[in-house]
N, C-alpha and C positions, 0 to 999 in steps of 0.2 A: 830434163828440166827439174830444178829445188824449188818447192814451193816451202819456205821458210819459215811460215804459219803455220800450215798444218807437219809440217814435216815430212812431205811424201819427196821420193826421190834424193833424201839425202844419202840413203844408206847407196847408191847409185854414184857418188862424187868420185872422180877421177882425175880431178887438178886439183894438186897442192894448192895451189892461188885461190880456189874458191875456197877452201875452208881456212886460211888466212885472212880473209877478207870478212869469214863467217865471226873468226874471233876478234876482230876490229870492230864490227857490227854488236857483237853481243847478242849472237845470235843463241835460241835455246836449246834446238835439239845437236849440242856440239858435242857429246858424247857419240854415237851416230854420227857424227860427219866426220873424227878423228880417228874412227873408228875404218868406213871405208876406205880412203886410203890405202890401209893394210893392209888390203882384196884388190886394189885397182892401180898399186903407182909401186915403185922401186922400196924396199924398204928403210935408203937411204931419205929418202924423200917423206917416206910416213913418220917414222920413229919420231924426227922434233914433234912434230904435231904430235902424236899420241902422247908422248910426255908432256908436253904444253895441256892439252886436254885433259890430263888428267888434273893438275895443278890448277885449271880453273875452274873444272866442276867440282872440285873437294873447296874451292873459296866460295863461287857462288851456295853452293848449298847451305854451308856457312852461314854466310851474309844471310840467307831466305831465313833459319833457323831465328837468327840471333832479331830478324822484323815482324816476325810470325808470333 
């Protein structure tokens, strides 16, 4: 079980679809969740997301930078 808040159990993720779903949401610990995959699923099925993940925590932090 992800508890999305605090971030327990993501590093635990094993379907592609939930952290798909996590980057639809704009969820925050997605560093961590793009990350399991790469421990838990095929690596034809992690690679898009860890690439996706990287591209939107190098924007998000961005964005945090440029409102801070």
């Amino acid at each position: 079980m992800v508890d999305w808040k605090t971030g327990e159990g993501v590093s635990g993720i094993a379907d592609p679809a939930e952290v798909d779903a996590a980057f639809e949401r704009g969820e925050w610990p997605l560093g961590t969740a793009v990350i399991a995959p790469a421990f838990n699923c095929s690596l034809e099925e992690a690679s898009p997301r860890i690439v996706s993940g990287c591209g939107y925590g190098c924007e998000y932090r961005t964005s945090w930078r440029r409102s801070g």
